[in-house]
N, C-alpha and C positions, 0 to 999 in steps of 0.2 A: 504494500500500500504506500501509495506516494505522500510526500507531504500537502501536497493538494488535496488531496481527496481527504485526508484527517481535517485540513482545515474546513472543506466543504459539509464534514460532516458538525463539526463542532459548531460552524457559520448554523445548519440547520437546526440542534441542538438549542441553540442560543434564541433562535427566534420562536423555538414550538415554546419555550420554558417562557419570551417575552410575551409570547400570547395570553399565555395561563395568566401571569402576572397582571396583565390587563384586563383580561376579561372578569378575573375575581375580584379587580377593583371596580372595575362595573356592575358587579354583581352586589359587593358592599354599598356601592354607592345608591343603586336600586334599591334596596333593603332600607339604608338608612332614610332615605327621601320618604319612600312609603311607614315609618315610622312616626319619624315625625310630622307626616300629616296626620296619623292617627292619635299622635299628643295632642296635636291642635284641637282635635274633634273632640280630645275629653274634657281638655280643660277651658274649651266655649261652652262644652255643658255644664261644668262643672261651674264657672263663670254667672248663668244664665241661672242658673240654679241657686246661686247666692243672691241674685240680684231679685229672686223672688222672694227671698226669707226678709221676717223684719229685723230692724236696724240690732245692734248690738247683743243677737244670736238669740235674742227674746221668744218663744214659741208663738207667744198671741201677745202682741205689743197694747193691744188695749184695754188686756185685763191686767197690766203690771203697771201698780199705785205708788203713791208719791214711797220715799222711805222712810217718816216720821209717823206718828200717831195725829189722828184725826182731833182730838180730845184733850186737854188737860188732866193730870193725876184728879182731882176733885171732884171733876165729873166722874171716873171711875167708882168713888165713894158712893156718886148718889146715884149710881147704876146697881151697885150691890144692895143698896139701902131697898129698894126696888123690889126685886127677886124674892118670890114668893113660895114656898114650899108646900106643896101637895099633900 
């Protein structure tokens, strides 16, 4: 075997293994793309889905009341004074 024909083979060599190379970077590159559109798709829902909830992770924002007592202690007094026992 001549030294030609060694080179012609390793020249061929060279380019089946540049192929591979390319082609599985295409193949990642493919992969990652269709990924990350399916990130996007979860967290526009995921997005959309907060944007329905109310403000400050509140279940039902109209049933949660101020955070003090409606009343003075003394009026508690004259609410027990009240209470009648059966």
């Amino acid at each position: 075997m001549s030294l030609e024909a060694v080179l012609q083979v390793l020249v061929a060599a060279c380019a089946v293994y540049l192929g591979l190379v390319y082609a599985s970077y295409l193949w990642l590159m493919a992969v990652g793309l269709w990924e990350n559109r399916r990130r996007v798709r979860e967290h526009t829902i995921e997005f959309l889905g907060l944007r329905e909830r109310a403000a400050h992770r509140d279940a039902n924002r109209a049933v949660v009341g101020a955070a003090g007592p409606n009343r003075s202690q003394c009026d508690i007094a004259k609410l027990f004074g009240r209470v009648k026992d059966d």
